[in-house]
Backbone as XML, in Angstrom:
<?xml version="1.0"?>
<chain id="A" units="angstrom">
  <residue number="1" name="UNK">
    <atom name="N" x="-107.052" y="-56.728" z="82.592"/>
    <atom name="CA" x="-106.716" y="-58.044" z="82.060"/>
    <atom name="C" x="-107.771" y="-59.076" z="82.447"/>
  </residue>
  <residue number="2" name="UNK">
    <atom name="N" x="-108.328" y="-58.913" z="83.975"/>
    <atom name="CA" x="-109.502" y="-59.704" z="83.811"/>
    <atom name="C" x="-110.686" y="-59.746" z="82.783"/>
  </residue>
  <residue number="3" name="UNK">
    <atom name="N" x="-110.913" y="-58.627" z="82.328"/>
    <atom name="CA" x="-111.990" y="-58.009" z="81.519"/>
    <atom name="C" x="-111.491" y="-58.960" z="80.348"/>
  </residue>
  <residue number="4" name="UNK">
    <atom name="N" x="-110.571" y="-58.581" z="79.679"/>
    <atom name="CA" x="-109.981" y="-59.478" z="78.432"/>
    <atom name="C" x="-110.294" y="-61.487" z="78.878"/>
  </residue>
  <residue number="5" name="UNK">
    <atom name="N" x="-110.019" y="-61.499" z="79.889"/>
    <atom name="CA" x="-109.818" y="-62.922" z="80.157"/>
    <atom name="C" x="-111.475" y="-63.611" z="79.718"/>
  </residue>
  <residue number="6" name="UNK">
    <atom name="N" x="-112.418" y="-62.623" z="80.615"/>
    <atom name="CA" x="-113.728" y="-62.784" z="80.213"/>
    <atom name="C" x="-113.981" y="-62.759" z="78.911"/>
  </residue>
  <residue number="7" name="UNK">
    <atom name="N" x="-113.666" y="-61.699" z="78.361"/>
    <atom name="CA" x="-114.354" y="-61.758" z="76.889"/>
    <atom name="C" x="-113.744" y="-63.222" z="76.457"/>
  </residue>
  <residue number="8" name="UNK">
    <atom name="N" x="-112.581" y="-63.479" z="76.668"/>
    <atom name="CA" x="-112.037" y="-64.404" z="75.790"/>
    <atom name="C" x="-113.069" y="-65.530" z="76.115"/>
  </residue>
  <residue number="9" name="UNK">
    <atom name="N" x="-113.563" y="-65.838" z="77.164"/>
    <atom name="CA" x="-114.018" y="-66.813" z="77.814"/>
    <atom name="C" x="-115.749" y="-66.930" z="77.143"/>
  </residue>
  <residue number="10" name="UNK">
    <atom name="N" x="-115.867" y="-65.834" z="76.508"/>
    <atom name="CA" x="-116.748" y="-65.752" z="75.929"/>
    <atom name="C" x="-116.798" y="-66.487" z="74.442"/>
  </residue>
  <residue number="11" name="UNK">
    <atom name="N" x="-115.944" y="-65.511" z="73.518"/>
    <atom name="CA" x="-114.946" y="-65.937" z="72.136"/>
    <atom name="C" x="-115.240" y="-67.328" z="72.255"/>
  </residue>
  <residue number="12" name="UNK">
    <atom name="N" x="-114.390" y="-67.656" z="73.481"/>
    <atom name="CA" x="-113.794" y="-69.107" z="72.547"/>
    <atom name="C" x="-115.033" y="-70.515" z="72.966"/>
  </residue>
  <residue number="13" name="UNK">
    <atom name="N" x="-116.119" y="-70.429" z="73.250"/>
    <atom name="CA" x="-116.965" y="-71.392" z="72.552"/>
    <atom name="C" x="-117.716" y="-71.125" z="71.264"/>
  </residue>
  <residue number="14" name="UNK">
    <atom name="N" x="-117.504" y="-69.420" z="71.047"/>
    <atom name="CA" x="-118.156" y="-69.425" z="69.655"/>
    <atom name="C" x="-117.210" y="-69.758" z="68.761"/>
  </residue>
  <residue number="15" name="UNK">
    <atom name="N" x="-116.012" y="-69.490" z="69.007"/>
    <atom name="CA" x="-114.666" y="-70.700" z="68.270"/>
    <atom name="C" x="-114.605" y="-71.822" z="68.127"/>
  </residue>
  <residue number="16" name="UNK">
    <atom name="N" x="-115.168" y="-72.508" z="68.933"/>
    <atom name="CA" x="-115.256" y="-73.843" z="68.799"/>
    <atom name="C" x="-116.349" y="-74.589" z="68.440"/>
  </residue>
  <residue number="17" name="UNK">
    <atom name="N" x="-117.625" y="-73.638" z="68.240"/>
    <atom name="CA" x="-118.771" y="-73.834" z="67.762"/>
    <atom name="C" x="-118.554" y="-73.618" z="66.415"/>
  </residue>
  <residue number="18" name="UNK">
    <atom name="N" x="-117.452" y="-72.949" z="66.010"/>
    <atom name="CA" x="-117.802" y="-72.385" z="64.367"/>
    <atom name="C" x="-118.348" y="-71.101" z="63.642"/>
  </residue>
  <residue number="19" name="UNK">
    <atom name="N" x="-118.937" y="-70.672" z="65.233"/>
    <atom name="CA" x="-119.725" y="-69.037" z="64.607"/>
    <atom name="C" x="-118.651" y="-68.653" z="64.374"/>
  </residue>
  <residue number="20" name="UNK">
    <atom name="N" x="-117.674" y="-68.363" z="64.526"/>
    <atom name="CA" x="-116.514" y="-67.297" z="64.573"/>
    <atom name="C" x="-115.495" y="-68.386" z="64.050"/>
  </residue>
  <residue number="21" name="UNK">
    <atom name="N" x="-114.733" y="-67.355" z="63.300"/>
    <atom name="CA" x="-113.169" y="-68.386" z="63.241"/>
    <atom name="C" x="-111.871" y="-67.548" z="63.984"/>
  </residue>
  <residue number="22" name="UNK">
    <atom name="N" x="-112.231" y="-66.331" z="64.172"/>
    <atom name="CA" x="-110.994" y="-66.051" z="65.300"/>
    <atom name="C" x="-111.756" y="-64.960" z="66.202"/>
  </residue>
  <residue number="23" name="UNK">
    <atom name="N" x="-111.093" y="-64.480" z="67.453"/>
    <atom name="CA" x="-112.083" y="-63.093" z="67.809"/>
    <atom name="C" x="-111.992" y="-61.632" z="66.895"/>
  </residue>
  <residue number="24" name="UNK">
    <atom name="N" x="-111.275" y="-61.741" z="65.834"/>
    <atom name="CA" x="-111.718" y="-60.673" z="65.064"/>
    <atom name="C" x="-112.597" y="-60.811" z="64.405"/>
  </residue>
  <residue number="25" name="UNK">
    <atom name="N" x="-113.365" y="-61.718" z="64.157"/>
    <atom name="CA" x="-114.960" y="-61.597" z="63.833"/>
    <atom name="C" x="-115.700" y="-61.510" z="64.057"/>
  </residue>
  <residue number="26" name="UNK">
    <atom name="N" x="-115.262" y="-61.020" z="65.664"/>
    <atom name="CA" x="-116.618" y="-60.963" z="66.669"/>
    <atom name="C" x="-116.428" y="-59.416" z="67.092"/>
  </residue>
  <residue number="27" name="UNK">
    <atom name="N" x="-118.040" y="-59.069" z="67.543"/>
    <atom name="CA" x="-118.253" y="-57.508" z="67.935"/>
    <atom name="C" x="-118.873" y="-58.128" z="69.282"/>
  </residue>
  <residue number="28" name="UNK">
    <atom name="N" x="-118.467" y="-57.138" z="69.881"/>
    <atom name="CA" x="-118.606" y="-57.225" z="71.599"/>
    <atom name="C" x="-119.395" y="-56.006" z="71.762"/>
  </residue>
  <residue number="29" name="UNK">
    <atom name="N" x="-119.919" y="-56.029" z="72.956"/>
    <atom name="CA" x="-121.131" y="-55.736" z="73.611"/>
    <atom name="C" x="-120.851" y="-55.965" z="75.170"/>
  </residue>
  <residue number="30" name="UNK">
    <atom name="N" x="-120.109" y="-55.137" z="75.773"/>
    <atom name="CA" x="-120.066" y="-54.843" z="77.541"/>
    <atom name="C" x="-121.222" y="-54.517" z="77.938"/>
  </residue>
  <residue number="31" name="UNK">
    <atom name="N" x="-121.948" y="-54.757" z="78.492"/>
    <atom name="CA" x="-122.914" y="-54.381" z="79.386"/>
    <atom name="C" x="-122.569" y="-53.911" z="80.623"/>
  </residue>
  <residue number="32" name="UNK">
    <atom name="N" x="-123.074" y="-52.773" z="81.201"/>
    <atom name="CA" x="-122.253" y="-52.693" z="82.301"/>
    <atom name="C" x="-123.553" y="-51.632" z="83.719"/>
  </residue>
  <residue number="33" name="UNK">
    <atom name="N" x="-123.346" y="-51.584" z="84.550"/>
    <atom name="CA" x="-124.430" y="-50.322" z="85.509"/>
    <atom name="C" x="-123.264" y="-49.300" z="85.277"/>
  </residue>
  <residue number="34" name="UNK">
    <atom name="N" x="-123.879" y="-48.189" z="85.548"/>
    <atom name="CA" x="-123.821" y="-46.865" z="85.444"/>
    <atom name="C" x="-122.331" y="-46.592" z="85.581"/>
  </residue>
  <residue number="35" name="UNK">
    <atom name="N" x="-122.017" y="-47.146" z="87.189"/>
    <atom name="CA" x="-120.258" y="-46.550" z="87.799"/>
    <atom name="C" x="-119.334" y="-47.188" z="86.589"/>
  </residue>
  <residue number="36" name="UNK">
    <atom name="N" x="-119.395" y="-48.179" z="86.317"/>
    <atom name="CA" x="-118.222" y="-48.926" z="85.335"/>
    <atom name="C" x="-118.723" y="-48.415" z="83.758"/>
  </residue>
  <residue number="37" name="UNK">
    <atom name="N" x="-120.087" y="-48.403" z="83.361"/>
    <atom name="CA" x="-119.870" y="-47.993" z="82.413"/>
    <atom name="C" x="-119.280" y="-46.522" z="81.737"/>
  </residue>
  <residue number="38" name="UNK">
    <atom name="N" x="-118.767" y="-45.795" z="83.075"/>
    <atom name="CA" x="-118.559" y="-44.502" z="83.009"/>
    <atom name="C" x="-116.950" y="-44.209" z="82.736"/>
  </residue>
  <residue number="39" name="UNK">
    <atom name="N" x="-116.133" y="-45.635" z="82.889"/>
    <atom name="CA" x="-114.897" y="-45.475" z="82.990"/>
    <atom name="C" x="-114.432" y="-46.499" z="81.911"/>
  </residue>
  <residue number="40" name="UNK">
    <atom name="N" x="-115.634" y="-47.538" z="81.521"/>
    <atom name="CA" x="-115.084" y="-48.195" z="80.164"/>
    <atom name="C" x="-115.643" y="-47.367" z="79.220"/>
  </residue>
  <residue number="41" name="UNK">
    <atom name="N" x="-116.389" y="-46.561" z="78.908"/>
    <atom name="CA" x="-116.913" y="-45.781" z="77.697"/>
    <atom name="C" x="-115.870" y="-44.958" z="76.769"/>
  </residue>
  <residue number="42" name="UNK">
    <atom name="N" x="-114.998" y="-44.637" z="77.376"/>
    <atom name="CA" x="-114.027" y="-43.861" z="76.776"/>
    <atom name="C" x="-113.094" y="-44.430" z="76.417"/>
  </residue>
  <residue number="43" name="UNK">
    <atom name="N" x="-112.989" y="-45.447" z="76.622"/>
    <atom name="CA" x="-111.819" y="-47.153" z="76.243"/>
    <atom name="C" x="-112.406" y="-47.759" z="75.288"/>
  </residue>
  <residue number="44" name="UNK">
    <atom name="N" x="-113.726" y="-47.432" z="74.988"/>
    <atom name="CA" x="-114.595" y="-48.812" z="73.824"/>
    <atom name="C" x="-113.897" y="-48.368" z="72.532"/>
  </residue>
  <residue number="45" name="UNK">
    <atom name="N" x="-113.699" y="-47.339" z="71.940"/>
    <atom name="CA" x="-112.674" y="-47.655" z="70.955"/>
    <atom name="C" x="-111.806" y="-47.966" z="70.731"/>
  </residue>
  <residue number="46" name="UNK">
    <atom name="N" x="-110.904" y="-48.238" z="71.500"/>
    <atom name="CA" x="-109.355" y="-49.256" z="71.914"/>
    <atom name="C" x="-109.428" y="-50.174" z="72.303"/>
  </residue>
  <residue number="47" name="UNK">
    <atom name="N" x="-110.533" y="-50.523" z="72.700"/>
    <atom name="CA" x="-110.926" y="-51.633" z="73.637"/>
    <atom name="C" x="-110.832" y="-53.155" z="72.502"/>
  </residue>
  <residue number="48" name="UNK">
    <atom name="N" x="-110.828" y="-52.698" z="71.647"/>
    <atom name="CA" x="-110.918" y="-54.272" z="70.601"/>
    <atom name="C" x="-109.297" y="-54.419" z="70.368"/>
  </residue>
  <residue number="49" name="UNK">
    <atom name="N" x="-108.645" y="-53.759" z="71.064"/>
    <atom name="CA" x="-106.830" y="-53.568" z="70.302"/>
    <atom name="C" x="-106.391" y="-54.760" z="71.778"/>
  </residue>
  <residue number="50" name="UNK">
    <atom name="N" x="-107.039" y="-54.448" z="72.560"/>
    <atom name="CA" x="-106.704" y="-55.201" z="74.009"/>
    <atom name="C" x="-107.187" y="-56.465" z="73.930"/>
  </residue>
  <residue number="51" name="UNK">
    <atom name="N" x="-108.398" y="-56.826" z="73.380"/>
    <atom name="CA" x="-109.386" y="-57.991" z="73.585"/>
    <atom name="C" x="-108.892" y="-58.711" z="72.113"/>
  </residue>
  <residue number="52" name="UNK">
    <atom name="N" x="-108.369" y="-58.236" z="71.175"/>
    <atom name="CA" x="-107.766" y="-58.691" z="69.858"/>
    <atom name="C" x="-109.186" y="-58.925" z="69.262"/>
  </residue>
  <residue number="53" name="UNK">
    <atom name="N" x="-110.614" y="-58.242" z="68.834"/>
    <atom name="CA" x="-111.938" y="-58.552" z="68.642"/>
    <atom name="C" x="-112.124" y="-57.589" z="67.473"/>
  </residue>
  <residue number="54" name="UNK">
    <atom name="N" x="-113.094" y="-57.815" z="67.273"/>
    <atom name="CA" x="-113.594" y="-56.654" z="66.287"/>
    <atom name="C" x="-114.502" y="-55.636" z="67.480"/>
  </residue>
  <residue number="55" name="UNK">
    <atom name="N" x="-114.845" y="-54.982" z="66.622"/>
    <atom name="CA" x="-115.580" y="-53.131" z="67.375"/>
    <atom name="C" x="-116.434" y="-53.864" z="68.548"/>
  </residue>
  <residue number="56" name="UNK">
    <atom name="N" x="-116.164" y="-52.729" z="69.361"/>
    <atom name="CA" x="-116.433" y="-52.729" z="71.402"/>
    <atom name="C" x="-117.508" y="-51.877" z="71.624"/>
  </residue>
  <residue number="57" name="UNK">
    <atom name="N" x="-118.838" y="-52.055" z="72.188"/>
    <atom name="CA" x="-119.346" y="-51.423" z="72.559"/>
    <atom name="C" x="-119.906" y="-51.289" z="73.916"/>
  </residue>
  <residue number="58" name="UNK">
    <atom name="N" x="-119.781" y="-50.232" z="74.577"/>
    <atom name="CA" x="-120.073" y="-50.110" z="76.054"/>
    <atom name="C" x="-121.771" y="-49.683" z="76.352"/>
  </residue>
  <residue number="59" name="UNK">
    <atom name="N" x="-122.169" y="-50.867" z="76.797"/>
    <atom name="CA" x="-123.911" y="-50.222" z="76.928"/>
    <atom name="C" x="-124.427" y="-50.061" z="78.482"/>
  </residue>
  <residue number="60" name="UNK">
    <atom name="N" x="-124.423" y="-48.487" z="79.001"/>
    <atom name="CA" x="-124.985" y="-48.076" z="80.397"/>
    <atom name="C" x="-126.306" y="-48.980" z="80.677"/>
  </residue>
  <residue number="61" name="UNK">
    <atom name="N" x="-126.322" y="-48.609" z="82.433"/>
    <atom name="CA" x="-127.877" y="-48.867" z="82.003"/>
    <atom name="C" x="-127.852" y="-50.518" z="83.115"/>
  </residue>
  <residue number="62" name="UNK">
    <atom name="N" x="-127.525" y="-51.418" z="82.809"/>
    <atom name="CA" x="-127.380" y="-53.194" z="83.210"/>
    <atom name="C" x="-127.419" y="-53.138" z="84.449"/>
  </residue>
  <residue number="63" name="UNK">
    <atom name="N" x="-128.497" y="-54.041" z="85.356"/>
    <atom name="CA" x="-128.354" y="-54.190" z="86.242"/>
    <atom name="C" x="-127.790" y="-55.402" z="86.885"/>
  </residue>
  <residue number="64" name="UNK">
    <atom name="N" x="-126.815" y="-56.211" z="85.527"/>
    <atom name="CA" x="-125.870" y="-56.886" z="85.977"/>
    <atom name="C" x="-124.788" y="-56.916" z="84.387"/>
  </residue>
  <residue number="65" name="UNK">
    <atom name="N" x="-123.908" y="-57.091" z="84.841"/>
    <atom name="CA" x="-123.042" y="-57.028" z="84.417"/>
    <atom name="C" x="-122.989" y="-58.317" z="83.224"/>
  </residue>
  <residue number="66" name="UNK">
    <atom name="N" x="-122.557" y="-57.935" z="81.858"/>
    <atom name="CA" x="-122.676" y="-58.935" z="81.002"/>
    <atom name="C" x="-121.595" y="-58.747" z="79.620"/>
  </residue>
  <residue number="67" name="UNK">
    <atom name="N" x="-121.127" y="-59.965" z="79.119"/>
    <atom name="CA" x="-120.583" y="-59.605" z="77.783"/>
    <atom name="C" x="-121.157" y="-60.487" z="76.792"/>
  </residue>
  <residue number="68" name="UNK">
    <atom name="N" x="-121.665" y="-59.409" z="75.309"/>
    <atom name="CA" x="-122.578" y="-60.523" z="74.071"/>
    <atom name="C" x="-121.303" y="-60.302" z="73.304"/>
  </residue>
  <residue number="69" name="UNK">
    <atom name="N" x="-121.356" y="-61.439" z="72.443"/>
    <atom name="CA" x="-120.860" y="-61.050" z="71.514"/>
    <atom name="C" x="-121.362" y="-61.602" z="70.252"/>
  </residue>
  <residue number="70" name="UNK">
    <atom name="N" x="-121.631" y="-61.150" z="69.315"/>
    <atom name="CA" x="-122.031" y="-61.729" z="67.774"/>
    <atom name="C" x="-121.229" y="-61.747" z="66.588"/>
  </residue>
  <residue number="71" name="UNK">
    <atom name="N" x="-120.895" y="-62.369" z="65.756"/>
    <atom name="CA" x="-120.807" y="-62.042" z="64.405"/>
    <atom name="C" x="-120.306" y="-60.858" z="63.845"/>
  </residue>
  <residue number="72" name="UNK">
    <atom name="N" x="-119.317" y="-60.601" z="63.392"/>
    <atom name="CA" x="-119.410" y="-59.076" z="62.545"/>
    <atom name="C" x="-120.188" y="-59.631" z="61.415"/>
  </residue>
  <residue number="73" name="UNK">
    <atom name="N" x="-120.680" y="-58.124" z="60.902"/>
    <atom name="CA" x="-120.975" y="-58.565" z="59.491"/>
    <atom name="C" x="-119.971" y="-57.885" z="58.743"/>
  </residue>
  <residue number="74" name="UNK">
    <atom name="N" x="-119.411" y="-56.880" z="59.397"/>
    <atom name="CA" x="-118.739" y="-55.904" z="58.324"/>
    <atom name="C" x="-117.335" y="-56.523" z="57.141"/>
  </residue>
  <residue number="75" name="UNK">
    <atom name="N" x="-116.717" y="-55.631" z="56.496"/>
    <atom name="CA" x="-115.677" y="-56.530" z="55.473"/>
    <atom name="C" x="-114.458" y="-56.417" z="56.617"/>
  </residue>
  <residue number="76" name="UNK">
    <atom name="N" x="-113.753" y="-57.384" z="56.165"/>
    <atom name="CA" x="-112.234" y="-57.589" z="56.813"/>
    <atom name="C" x="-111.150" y="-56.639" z="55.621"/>
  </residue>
  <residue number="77" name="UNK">
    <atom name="N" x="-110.502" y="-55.653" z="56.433"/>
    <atom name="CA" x="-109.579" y="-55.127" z="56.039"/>
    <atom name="C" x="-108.066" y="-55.985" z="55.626"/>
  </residue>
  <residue number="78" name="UNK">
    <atom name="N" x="-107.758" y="-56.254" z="54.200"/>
    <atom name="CA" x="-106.716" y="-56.864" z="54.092"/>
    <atom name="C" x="-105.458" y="-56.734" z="54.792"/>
  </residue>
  <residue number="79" name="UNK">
    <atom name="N" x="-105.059" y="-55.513" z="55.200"/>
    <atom name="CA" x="-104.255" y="-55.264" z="55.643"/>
    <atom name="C" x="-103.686" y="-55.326" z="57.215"/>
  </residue>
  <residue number="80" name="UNK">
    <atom name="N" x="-105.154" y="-55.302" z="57.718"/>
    <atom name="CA" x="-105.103" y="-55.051" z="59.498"/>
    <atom name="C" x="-105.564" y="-56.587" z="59.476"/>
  </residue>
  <residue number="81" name="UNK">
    <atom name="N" x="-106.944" y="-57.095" z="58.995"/>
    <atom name="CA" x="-107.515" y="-58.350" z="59.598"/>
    <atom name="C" x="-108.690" y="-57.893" z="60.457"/>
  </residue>
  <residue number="82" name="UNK">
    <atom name="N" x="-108.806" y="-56.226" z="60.748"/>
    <atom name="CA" x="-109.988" y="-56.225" z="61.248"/>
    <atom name="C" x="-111.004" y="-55.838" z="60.620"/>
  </residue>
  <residue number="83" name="UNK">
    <atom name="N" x="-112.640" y="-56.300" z="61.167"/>
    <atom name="CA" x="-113.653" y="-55.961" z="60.207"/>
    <atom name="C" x="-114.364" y="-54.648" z="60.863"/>
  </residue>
  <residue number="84" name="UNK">
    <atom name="N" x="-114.267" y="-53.609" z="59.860"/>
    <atom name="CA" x="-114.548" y="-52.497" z="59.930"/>
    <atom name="C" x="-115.753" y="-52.112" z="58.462"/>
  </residue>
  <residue number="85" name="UNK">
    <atom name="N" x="-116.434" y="-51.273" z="59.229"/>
    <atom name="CA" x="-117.871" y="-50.870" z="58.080"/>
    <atom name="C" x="-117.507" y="-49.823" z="57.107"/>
  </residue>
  <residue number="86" name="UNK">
    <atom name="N" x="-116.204" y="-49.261" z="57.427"/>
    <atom name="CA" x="-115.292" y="-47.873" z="56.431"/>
    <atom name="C" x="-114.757" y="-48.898" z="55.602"/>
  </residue>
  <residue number="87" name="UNK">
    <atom name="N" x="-114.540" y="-50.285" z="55.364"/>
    <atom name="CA" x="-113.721" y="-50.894" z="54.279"/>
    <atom name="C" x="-114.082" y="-50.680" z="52.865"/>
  </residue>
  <residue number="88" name="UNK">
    <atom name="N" x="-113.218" y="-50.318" z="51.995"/>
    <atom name="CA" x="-113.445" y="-49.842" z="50.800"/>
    <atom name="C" x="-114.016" y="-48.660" z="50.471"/>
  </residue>
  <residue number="89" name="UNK">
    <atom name="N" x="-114.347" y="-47.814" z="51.876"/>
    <atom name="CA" x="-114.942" y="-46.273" z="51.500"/>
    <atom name="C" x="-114.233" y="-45.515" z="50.659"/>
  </residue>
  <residue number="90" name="UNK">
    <atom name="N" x="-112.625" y="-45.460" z="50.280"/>
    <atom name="CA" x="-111.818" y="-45.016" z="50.146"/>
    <atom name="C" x="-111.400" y="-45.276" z="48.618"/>
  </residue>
  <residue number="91" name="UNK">
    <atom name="N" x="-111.817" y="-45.086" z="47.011"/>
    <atom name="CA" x="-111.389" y="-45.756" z="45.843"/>
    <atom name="C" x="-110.150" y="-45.988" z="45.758"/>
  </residue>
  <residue number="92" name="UNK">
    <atom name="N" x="-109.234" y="-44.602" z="46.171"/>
    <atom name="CA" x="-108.003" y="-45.458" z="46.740"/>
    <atom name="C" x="-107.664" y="-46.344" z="46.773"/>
  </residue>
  <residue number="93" name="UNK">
    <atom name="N" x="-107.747" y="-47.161" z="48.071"/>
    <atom name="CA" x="-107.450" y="-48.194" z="48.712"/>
    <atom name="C" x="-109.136" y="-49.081" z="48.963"/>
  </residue>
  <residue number="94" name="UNK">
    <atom name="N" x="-109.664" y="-49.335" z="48.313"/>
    <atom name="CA" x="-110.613" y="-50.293" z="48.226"/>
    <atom name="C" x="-110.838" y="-51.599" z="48.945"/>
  </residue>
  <residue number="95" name="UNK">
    <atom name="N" x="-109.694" y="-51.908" z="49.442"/>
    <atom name="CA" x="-109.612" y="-52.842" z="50.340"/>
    <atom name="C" x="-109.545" y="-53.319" z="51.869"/>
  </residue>
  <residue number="96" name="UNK">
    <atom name="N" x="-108.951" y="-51.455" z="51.957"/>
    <atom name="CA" x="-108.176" y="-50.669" z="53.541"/>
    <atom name="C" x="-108.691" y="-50.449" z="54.415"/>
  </residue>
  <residue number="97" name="UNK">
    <atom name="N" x="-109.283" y="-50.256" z="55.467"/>
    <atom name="CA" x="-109.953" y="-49.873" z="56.377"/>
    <atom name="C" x="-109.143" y="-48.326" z="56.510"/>
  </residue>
  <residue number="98" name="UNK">
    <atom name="N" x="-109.947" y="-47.174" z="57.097"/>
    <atom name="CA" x="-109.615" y="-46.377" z="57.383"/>
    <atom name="C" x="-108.467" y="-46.125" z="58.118"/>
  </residue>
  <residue number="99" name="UNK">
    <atom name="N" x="-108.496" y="-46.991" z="59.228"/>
    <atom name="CA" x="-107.204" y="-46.924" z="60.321"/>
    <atom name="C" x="-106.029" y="-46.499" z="59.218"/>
  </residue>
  <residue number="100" name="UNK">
    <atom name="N" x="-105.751" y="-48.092" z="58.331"/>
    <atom name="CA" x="-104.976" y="-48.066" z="57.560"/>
    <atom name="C" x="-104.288" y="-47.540" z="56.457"/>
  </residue>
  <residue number="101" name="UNK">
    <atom name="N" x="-105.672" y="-46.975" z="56.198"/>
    <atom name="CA" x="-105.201" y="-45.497" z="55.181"/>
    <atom name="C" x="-104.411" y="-44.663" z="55.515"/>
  </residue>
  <residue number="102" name="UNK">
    <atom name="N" x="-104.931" y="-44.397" z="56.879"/>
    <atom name="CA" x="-104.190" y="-42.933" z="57.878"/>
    <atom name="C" x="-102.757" y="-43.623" z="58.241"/>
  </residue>
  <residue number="103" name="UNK">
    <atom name="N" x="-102.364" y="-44.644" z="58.111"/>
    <atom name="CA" x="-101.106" y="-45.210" z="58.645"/>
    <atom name="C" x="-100.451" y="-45.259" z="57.465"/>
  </residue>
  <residue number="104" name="UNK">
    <atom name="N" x="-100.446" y="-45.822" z="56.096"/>
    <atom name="CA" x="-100.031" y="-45.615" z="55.297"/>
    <atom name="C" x="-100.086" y="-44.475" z="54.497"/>
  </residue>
  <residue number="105" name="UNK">
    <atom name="N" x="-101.092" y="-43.399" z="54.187"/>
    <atom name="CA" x="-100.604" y="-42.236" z="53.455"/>
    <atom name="C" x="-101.078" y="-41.060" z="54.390"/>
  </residue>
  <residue number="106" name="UNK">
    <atom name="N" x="-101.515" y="-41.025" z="55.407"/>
    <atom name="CA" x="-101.512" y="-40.191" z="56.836"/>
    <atom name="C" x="-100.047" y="-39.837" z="57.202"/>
  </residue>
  <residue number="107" name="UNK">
    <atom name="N" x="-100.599" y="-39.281" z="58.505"/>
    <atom name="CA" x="-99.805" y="-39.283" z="60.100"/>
    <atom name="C" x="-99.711" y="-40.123" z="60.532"/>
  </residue>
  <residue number="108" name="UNK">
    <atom name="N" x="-100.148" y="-41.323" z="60.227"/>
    <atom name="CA" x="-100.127" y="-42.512" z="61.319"/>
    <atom name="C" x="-101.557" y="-42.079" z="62.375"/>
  </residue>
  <residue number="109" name="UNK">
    <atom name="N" x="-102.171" y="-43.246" z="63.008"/>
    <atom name="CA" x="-103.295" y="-43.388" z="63.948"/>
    <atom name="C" x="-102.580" y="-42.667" z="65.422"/>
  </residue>
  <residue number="110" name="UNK">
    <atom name="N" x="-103.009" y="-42.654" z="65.867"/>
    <atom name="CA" x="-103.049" y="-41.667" z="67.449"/>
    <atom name="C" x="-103.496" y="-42.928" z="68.033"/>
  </residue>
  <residue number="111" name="UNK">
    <atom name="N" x="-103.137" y="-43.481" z="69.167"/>
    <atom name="CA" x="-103.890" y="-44.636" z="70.188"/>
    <atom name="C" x="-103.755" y="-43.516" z="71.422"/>
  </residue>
  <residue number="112" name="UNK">
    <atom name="N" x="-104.757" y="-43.821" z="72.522"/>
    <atom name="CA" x="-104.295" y="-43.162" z="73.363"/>
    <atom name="C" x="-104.404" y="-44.526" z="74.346"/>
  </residue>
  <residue number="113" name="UNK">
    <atom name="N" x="-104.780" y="-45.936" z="75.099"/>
    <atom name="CA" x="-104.753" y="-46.278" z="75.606"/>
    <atom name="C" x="-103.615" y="-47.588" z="75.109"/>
  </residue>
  <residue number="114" name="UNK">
    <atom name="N" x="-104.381" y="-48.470" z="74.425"/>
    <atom name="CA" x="-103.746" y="-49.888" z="73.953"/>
    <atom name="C" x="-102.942" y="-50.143" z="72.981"/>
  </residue>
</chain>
């Protein structure tokens, strides 16, 4: 929950600057050294379900600890609100993000953490 508190702390001057209009338009970027990035890496795909953001990425390596965040570019899924680069892969559902496909004419999504 600290981790979330940070990102947010991040978010919300680009909220109030205007880059962003909520944190689902933003893609994150953890920076992290080696020990932590070894135990958030396997969370970076859930990791935007916790932080309420668009797509998480965990980058090894930092010899200090940091969070970027930019812009998505990708489309916003009508249905979820998140921006995902699978939107409209599907003629199907042209509008859907993948998640959402699999939730509506799937099994439903699998989460394993958030």
């Amino acid at each position: 929950l600290q981790l979330r508190e940070q990102v947010q702390g991040v978010l919300e001057p680009m909220r109030a600057a205007g880059s962003i209009g909520a944190a689902l338009e933003a893609d994150i970027t953890l920076c992290a050294d080696e020990s932590n990035a070894g135990w958030l890496a396997p969370l970076a795909d859930e990791l935007r379900f916790l932080f309420i953001s668009g797509d998480v990425q965990v980058q090894a390596g930092a010899a200090a600890a940091a969070i970027i965040a930019s812009k998505t570019s990708k489309p916003k899924c009508v249905r979820c609100w998140h921006h995902q680069a699978d939107v409209g892969a599907n003629p199907g559902h042209p509008e859907l993000c993948g998640r959402c496909i699999v939730n509506i004419d799937g099994a439903g999504e699998t989460r394993r953490f958030f």
